[in-house]
C-alpha positions, -999 to 999 in steps of 0.1 A, spaced: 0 0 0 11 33 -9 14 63 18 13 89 -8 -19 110 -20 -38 97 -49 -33 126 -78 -66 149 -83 -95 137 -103 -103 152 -138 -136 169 -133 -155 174 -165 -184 204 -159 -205 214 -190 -174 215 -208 -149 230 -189 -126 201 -169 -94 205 -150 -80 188 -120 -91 196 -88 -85 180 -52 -111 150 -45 -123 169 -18 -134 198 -32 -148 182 -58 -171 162 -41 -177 191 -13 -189 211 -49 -208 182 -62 -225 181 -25 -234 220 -30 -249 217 -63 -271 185 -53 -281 205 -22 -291 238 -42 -309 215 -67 -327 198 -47 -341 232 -29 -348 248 -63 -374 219 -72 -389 222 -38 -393 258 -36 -413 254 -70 -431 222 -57 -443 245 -27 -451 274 -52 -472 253 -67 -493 237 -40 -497 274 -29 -511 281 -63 -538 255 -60 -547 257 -24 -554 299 -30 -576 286 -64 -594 263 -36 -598 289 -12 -613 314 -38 -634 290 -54 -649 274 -16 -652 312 -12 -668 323 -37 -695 291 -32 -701 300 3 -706 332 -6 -732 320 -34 -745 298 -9 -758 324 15 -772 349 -13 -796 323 -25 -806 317 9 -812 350 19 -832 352 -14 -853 321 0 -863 333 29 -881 368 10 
């Protein structure tokens, strides 16, 4: 077994590559998975908002329906 340091991986990004230490190219791969993953669940959250504020309006605007006809009934 050898004592000395592996040399850097090549890292290939969109192309661009060079060498860079192992560490810092997983701690970048980390960072990137990280900011990923809270960009498609920012816009997964966005969206639910969306559709529960269409709900809302729209069980609003029934309730709101709801008690015109009734005060209509009882005229």
């Amino acid at each position: 077994m050898s004592l000395t340091t592996p040399p850097p991986p090549l890292v290939y990004v969109i192309h661009a590559h060079g060498h860079v230490p192992l560490r810092v190219a997983l701690l970048l791969a980390a960072v990137a998975g990280i900011l990923l993953t809270a960009l498609a669940g920012s816009a997964r959250i966005m969206q639910l908002r969306a559709a529960a504020r269409k709900h809302r309006r729209a069980d609003h605007r029934a309730v709101k329906a709801e008690a015109k006809d009734s005060s209509k009934a009882r005229r």
